[in-house]
DOTITI-275488 format. One record per residue (C-alpha): residue in one letter; x, y, z. Coordinates in steps of 0.001 Angstrom, whole numbers, plus 500000, padded with zeros to 6 digits. Layout:
% residues N
AXYZ ...
***
This chain:
% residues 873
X236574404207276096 X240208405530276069 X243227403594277828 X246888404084277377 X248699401206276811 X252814401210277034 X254130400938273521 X256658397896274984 X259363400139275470 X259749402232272601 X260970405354273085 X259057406973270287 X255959407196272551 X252961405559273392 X249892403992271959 X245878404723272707 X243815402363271936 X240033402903271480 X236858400584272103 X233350401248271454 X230380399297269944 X230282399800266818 X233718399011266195 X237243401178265782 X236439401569262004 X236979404942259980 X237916406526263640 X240410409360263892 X242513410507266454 X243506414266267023 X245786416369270318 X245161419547271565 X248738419866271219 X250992420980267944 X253648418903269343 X252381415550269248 X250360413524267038 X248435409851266912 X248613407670264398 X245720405380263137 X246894402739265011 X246466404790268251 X250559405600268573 X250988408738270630 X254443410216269482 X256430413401269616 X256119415795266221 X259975416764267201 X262347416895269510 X261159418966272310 X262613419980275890 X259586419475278765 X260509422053281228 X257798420630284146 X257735417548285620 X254729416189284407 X252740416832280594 X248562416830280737 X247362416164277176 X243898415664275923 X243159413069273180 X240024413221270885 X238790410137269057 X235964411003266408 X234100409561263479 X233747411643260210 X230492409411259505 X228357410405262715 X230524413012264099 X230601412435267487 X233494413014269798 X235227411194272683 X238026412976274556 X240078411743277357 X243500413131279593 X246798411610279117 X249629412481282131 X253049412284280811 X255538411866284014 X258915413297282844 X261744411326284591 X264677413071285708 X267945412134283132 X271056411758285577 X273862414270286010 X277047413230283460 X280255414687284668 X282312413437282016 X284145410489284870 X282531406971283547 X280748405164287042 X282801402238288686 X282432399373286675 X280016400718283861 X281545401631280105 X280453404717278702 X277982403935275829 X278546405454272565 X274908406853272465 X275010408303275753 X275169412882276255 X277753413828278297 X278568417217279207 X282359417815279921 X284071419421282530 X284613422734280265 X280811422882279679 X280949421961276223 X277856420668274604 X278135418096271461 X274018418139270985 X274622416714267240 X276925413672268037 X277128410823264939 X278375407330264559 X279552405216262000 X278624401421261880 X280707398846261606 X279735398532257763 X280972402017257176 X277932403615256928 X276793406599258980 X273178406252261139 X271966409868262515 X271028409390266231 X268139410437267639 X269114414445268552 X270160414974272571 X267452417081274445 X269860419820276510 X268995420238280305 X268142423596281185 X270591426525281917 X270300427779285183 X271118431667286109 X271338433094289295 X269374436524288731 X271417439836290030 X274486438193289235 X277322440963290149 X279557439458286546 X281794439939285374 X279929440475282263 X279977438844279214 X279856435912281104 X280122432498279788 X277180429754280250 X278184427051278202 X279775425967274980 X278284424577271583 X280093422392269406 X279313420222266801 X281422416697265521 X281696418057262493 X284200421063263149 X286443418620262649 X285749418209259025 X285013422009258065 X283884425077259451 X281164425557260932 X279274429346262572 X277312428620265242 X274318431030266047 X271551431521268570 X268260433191267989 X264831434288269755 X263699436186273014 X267127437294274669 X268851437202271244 X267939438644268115 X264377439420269751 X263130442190272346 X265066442508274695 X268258442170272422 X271041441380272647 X270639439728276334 X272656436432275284 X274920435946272421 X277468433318270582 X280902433704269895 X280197432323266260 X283360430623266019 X284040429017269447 X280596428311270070 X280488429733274010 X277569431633274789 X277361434637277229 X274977436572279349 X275734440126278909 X274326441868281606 X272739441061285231 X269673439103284934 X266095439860286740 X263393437479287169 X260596439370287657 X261326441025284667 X261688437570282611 X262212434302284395 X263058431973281514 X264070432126277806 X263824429869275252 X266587429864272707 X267762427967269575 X271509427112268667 X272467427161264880 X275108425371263062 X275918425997259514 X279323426340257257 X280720428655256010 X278438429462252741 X275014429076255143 X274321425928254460 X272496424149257916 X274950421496258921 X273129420410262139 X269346420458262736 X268687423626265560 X268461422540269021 X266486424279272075 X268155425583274799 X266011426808277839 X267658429370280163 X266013429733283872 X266926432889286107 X266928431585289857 X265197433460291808 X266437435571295013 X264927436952297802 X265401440620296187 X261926442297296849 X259691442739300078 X256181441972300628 X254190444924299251 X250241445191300245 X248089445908297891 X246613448989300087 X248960450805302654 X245369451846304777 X242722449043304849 X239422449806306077 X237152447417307992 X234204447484310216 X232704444864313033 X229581445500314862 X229921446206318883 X229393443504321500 X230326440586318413 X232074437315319227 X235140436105319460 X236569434643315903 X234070437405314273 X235494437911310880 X237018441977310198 X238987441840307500 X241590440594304860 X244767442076304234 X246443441159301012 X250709441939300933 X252086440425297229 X255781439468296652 X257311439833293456 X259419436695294166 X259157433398293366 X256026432283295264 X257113428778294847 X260110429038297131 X260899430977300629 X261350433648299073 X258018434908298133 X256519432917300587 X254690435485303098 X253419435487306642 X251593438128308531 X251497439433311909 X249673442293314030 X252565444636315683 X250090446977317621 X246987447823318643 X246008451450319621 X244026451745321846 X244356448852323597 X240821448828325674 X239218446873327051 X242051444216325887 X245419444892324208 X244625441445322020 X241187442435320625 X242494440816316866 X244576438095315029 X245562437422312089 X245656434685310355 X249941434359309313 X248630432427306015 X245461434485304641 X245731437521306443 X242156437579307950 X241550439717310653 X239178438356313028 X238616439186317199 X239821437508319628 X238204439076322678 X234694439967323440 X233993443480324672 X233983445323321836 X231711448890322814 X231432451637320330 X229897453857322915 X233738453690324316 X235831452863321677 X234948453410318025 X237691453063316193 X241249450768316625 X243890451377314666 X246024448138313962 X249291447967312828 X249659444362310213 X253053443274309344 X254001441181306099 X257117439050306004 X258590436992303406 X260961433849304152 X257798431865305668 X258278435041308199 X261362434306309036 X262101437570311033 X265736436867310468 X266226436241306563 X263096437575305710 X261925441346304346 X259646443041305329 X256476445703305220 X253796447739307215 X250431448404306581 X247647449937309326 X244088449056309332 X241393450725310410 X238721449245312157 X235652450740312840 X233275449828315379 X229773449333314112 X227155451013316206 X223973448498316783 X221124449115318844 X221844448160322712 X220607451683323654 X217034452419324050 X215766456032323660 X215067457651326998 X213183460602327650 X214580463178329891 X211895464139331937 X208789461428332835 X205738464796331950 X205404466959329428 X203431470134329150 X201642472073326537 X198654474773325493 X196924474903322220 X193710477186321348 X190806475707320045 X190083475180316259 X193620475831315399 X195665472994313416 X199353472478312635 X200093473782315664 X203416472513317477 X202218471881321108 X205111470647323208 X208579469584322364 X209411466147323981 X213362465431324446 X215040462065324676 X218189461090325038 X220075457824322870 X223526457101323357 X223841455298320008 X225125456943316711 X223284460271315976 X221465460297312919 X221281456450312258 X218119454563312428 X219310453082315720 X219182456619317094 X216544458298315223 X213128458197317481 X209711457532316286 X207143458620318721 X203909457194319351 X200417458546321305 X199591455240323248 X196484456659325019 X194652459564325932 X193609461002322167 X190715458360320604 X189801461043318399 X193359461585317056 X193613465112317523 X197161464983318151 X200342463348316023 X204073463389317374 X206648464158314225 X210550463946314973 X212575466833314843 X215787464828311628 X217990467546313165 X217494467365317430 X215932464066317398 X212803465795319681 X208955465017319380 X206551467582318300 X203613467528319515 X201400468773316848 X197684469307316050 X196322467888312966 X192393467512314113 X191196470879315657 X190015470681319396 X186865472342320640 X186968474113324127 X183358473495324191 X184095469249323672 X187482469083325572 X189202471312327914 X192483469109328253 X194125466143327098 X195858463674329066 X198731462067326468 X200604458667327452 X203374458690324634 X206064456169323818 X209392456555321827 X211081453695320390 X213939453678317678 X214066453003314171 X215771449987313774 X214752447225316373 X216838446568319656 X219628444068319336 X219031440879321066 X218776440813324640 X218366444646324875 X215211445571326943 X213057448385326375 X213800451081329586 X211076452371331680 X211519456248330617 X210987455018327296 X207186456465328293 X206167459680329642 X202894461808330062 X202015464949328200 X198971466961329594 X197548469574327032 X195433472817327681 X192958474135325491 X192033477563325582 X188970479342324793 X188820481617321647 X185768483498320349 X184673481528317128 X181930483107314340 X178697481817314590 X177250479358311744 X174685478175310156 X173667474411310801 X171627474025307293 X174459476039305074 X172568476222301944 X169301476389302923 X166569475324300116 X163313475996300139 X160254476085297373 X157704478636296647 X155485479547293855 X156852483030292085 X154885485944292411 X154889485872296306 X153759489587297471 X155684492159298551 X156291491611302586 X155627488407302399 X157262486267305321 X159730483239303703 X161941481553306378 X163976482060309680 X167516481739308630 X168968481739312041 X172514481045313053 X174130479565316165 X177082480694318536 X179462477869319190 X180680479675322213 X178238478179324737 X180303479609327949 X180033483379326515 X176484485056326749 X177045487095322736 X173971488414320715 X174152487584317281 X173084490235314527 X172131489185310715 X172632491297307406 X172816490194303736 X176050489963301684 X174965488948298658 X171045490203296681 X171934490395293577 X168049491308292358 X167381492776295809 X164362490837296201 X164863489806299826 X165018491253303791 X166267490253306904 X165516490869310542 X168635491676311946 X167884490106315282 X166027486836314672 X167249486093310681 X163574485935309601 X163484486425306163 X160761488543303968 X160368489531300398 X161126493271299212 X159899492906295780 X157942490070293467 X160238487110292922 X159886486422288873 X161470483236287994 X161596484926284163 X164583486994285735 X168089486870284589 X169098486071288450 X167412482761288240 X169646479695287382 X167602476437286756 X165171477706288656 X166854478690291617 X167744482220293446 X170850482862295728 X171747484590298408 X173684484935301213 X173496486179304382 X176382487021307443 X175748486315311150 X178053488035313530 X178618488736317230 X179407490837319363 X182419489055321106 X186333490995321074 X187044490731318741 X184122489853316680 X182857486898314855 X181106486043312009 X179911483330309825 X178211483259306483 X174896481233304742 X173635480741301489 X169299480605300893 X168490478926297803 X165211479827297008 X163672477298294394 X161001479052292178 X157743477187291066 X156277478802287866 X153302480085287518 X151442481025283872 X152524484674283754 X153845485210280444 X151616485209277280 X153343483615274110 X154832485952271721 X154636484940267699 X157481484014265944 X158741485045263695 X158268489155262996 X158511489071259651 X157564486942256554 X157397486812252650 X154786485295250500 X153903485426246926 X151420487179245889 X149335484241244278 X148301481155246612 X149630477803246280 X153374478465245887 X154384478713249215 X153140479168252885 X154636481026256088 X155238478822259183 X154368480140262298 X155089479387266167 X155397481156269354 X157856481246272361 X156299481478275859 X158881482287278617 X157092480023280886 X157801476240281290 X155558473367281764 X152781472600281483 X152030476499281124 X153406476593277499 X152310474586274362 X150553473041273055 X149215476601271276 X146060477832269622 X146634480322266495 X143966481983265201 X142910484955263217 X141002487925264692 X137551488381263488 X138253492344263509 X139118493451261021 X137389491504258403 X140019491692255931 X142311489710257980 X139810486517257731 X139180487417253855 X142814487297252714 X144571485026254864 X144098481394256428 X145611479491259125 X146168475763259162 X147146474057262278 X150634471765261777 X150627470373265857 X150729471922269105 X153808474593268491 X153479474843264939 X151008476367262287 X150926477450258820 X149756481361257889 X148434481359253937 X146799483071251239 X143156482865251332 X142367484702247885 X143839483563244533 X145691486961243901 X146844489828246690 X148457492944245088 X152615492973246410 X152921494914249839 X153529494879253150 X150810493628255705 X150606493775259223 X148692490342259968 X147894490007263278 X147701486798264866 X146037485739268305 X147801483330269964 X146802481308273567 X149306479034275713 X147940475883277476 X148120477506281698 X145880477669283807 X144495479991282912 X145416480051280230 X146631483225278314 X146843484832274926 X148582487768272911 X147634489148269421 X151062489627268091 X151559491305264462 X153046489503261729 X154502491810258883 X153844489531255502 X155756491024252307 X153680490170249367 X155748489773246366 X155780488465242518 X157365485122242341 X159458482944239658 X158600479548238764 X160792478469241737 X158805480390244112 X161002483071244864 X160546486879245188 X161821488742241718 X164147491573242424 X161547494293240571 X158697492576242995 X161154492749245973 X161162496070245561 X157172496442244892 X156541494882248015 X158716497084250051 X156151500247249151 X157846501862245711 X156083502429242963 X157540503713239512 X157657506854239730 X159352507055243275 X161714504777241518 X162315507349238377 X162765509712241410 X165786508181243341 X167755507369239822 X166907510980238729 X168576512435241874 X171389510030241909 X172445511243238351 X172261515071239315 X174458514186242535 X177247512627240548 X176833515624237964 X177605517926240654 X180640516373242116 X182051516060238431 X181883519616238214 X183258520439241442 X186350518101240595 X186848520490237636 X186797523860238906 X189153522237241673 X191731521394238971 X191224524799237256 X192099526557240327 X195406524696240354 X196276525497237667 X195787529430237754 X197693529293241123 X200635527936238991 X200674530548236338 X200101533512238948 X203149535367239972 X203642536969243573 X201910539853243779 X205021542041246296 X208734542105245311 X210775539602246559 X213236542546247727 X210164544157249673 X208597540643251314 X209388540840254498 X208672536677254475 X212032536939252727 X214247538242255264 X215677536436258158 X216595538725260805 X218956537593263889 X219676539603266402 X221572537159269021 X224696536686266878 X227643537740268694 X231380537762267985 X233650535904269466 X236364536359272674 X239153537543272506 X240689533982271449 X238598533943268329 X240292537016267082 X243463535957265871 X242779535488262511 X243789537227258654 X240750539605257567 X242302540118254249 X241320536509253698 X237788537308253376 X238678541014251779 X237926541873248014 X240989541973246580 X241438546434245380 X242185544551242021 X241706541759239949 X245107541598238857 X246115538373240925 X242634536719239121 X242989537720235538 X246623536445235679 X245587532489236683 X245561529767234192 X242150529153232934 X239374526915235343 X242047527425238374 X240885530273240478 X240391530708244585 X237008528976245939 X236430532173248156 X236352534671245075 X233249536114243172 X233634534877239687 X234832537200237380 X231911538615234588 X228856540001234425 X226481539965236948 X223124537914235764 X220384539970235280 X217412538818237183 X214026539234235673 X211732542403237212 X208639540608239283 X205718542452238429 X203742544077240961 X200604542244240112 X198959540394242759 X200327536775243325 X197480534716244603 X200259531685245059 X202072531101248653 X205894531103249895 X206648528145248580 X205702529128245041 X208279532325245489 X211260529845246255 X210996527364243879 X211159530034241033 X214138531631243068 X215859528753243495 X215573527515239645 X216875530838238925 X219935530499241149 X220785526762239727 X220835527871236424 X222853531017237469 X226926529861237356 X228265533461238928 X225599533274241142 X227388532505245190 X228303529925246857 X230654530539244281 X232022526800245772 X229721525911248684 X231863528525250517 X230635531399251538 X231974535021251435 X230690537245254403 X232479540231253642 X231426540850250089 X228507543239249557 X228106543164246142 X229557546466243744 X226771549243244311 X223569550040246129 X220534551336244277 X220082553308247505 X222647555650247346 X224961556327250596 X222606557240253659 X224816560119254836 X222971561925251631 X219855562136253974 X219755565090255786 X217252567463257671 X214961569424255730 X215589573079256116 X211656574054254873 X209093575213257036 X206724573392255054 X206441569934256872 X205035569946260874 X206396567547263171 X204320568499266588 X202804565124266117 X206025563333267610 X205454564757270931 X201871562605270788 X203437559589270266 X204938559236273420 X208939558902275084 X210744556948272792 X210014559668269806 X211154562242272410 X214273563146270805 X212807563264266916 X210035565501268433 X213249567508269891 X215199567733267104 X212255568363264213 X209565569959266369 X211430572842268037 X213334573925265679 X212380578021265769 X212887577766269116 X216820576937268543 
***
């Protein structure tokens, strides 16, 4: 428990005194604040001198115990009484007391006043607490100007700098209040604002002249007084709101917030609202208030109809000054509110029956489009329409979706109708909204309508009623041999059709069908053996059609289950065997495979034929169970071969059959392990030693002969190398290239120096250049290489052959052009072995006859002329 008891008037503060039940011992007290402290006695006092701007303190004292650590905490209220006003003039009958603050008429301050007693010694009184400095804020100056004036006693004695420091001073922003350091008057500087900063809190310094403190610092608190300098603004210029149609009076809107940056303690930030207009003013001009406090929006009238008004604009004024319209400032906002659409309209239809036509056995088929009307807000659930079939379709052949765009019904088909069943449907359909009718709305009468429906005939295919058919028979049936009907039936009961039958699907092309009455017979002998049978079964399928316009037709499948009979004789397995050749070492183990199933398969009976008697003198069987049996050696030696045993073998139908299969049994020498030696292998298989000496014989003269064929191969390269080209290279015509397209130039490609590409008359020019420089498009001066004379032999080698050993030649040849990979067209080299062909001329003897030029037809016309009439001339 905490109480506060009054410290019997000391001013140094108060004392708390603390009960519990164990006792006050070892308990501590603590504050929540730095400025004050409690002693261990419970004495609540001040750290330091402080200035409490508010009118009341709230502190919160915690007792504890360091032994158990718990915690008690309880509020202490400070009420801060107001000091009285000193104006320097003493009150009628009262002396002025020597301990007593008292600001003079010039505003000077003497915050560190000291007395001497009467003994000559000097006490230091407990330091004044300064009242607050008030400022007006927006003060017009003129600037600096004064607040008030510091002074200690002890200028009198020496010389003392006063100071100031903190926010406003020395701190951000600077510079807003300063000292005259001398004087001790302090100054605002500029024009203050208090919704910038509405108080400061400074400290006054006194020291002399070398810095020493001569007074302790002292607070000063500055207030800026607030004026009525800023209007109401609201937080939103538009405000949005919304209220549902047909609501109450005093139905809450909306809340519209307007702030002033003034002090909201006085008039002047005190703001009141107030609605200026209303557009539109229907059904009332007063639909809203406001509340002048809060700023709620609420309605005041009832009538509110979205259907005719669905949106008011409202025009809210803020005013400060409690609203005085006067004194006061003030702002605009609008706000917007929306009427709220709620369901008081029921969906109507526009017409009380509906009409439609569908053909039979068709589905998702949109039948008739039903229209309503809904004056509430399109596309909202009170406006969208669900639709509902309330009678007149038990089978539910017939659904009614909504159209998200037009709002209509569709009446659809999602069960197909028969003509046959139902020739029209009477529909009694309701509509209704999505979101339930507000209260007190009653459904309308139109809110129901009729919908009649026509179905319309259509031919439809003909079907089977058993689709896959089954029926059982024993395989082997005849040829011709009468199965089933598979007949089919014509839905269309009000059309007199004929209905015709064919197959679709044989795939063994066992089966026929009438085309008139579907009776079904067999074209060939149904073997359930056949690759066509699955698990027993054979499918086909069959069409039935009519004759309607257009025509019809359906399909049906006959499963045809087979029943085996015993028609297949077992077959031996396996083919082949191996066996040594003496008994004892190993055995062959026999079974058979019967294509037929049960009971016409095993259990079998092997046995060995009694012709020819060799087969019972050699070999042995030994029965293992009903599918398997051993085939051995009778005799204690058989010479290595191959042996065709045959084997009868007899299933377990009735009746039964058998087969005498052939076994072939490779009789063979053996290792200790039972195996078949390679050398024995090849005994068996029917080679004796000498057909053996045979095959290696012939393989070594085949590899002999492609040896020598590899040889001579290699020896015929080789001549081809050394073998020289049997004509001239001068002579081969395979070494000419002959052109006969080239053409010159135009005229433009004729203006160029010939005597570039001239042989020089001399060498002059050539002989005359410094050594290694010479033209690229001259022929070296020297002798011309000698080329070695080709014999006239044969050459049994090809083209390529001749220019390779040209082209070696040339490469080793330095005078040989290109001289420099440029080539000279006009040089012909010095001479022609030829001679000059103006040296041939006509022979003047009578000695050769040229008649034969006239046989050899028109273009030897003119030698024949000129050589074969020559008397005549």
């Amino acid at each position: 428990m905490l109480s506060i008891l009054d410290s019997g008037g000391t001013p140094c503060g108060f004392r708390v005194k603390f009960n519990n039940c164990a006792g006050n011992k070892g308990v501590r007290y603590d504050t929540n604040s730095p400025d004050f402290k409690v002693r261990a006695d419970g004495t609540l006092y001040a750290a330091h001198h402080l200035q409490v701007p508010s009118k009341q303190l709230i502190l919160v004292v915690t007792a504890w115990d360091p032994q158990t650590l718990a915690r008690w905490e309880a509020m202490v209220r400070f009420l801060v009484a107001e000091k009285s006003q000193h104006n320097g003039h003493k009150p009628k009958g009262r002396k002025a007391l020597p301990g007593e603050l008292v600001q003079q008429q010039s505003d000077t301050l003497l915050p560190w006043r000291q007395h001497q007693s009467a003994n000559g010694l000097r006490r230091q009184k407990r330091d004044w607490v300064i009242p607050p400095i008030n400022v007006p804020e927006n003060s017009r100056g003129p600037f600096p100007q004064q607040l008030v004036r510091i002074r200690s006693d002890k200028d009198k004695e020496i010389h003392i700098r006063y100071s100031i420091t903190g926010v406003g001073a020395d701190q951000p922003p600077m510079e807003v209040f300063n000292i005259d350091p001398v004087s001790g008057r302090m100054y605002v500087t500029r024009p203050m604002d208090r919704e910038e900063r509405a108080s400061y809190h400074l400290r006054a310094h006194a020291v002399d002249m070398n810095g020493n403190k001569v007074e302790n610092p002292i607070d000063l608190y500055i207030y800026v007084i607030d004026m009525n300098d800023n209007r109401p603004e609201f937080i939103n210029q538009v405000y949005n709101g919304s209220v549902d149609e047909g609501s109450k009076p005093g139905t809450y809107v909306m809340t519209v917030t307007a702030n002033d940056a003034d002090d909201g303690t006085t008039a002047n930030g005190m703001v009141r609202y107030r609605i200026v207009t209303q557009t539109p003013q229907s059904p009332s001009q007063n639909m809203f208030t406001i509340n002048s406090e809060t700023g709620d929006i609420v309605t005041v009238a009832a009538g509110l109809d979205r259907e005719k008004v669905q949106q008011y604009i409202v025009i809210v004024q803020a005013t400060d000054m409690e609203g005085n319209l006067n004194y006061g400032l003030s702002n605009t906002a609008t706000a917007i509110i929306t009427v709220t659409d709620v369901n008081d309209n029921p969906p109507e239809f526009t017409t009380s029956t509906y009409s439609g036509e569908v053909p039979e056995n068709r589905v998702e088929v949109v039948v008739a489009n039903l229209t309503v009307m809904d004056r509430d807000q399109p596309h909202s659930p009170n406006w969208n329409a669900i639709y509902r079939i309330i009678s007149g379709d038990p089978s539910g052949h017939f659904t009614i979706r909504t159209d998200p765009v037009t709002n209509e019904g569709m009446v659809t088909v999602v069960k197909a109708v028969d003509y046959e069943m139902n020739r029209a449907f009477m529909l009694t359909v309701m509509v209704s909204n999505q979101a339930p009718l507000a209260s007190g709305i009653q459904m309308s009468f139109q809110s129901t309508a009729g919908v009649t429906i026509s179905v319309t005939d259509v031919n439809e295919a003909p079907y089977f009623p058993t689709n896959h058919k089954l029926i059982r028979l024993e395989e082997g049936v005849p040829t011709g041999t009468v199965l089933t009907t598979f007949s089919a039936v014509d839905p269309d009961r009000f059309m007199q059709q004929a209905v015709r039958y064919s197959k679709l699907s044989d795939p063994a092309n066992w089966l026929n069908i009438n085309a008139t009455n579907g009776q079904i017979t067999t074209a060939a002998v149904l073997d359930r053996e056949s690759d066509y049978i699955k698990n027993n079964v054979y499918e086909a399928t069959f069409l039935a059609a009519d004759n309607g316009i257009p025509p019809a037709s359906g399909t049906g499948t006959l499963q045809i289950y087979l029943i085996d009979i015993n028609d297949n004789a077992p077959e031996l397995l396996p083919k082949e065997a191996q066996i040594c050749e003496k008994p004892n070492l190993n055995v062959i183990n026999i079974t058979a495979a019967d294509a037929d199933i049960d009971p016409n398969v095993g259990p079998f009976v092997f046995e060995l034929p009694s012709v020819p008697s060799a087969v019972r003198k050699n070999w042995t069987i030994t029965r293992l169970n009903g599918d398997y049996a051993q085939l051995s050696l009778r005799i204690m030696y058989l010479e290595a071969g191959v042996y065709d045993v045959p084997i009868i073998v007899t299933d377990s139908g009735n009746p039964p059959l058998y087969n005498t299969s052939v076994i072939k049994v490779k009789v063979c020498p053996c290792d200790e392990n039972g195996d078949c030696t390679t050398i024995g292998a090849v005994a068996a298989a029917g080679l004796g030693t000498g057909a053996i000496i045979a095959i290696l014989i012939c393989i070594i003269i085949l590899l002999t002969m492609v040896l020598l064929f590899v040889v001579w191969m290699k020896r015929r390269e080789k001549e081809r190398h050394t073998k020289q080209l049997l004509i001239d290279p001068e002579d081969d015509v395979r070494d000419n290239i002959l052109k006969y397209d080239e053409e010159g130039g135009g005229e433009e490609d004729q203006d160029y120096d010939l005597s570039q590409l001239q042989q020089p008359e001399t060498m002059d020019h050539v002989l005359n250049k410094t050594p290694g420089v010479r033209r690229v498009d001259e022929r070296p001066i020297g002798a011309e290489p000698q080329y070695p004379i080709r014999p006239v032999i044969p050459h049994p080698g090809d083209i390529g052959d001749f220019i390779n050993e040209g082209l070696r030649a040339a490469d080793n040849d330095p005078t040989a052009p290109p001289y420099d990979s440029l080539l000279v067209f006009d040089y012909e080299g010095s001479g022609s072995t030829a001679g000059s062909v103006s040296s041939l001329n006509s022979s003047s003897s009578g000695d050769q006859d040229y008649d034969y030029l006239n046989d050899w037809g028109p273009r030897f016309k003119k030698l024949a002329d000129m050589y074969g009439g020559g008397e005549e001339d």
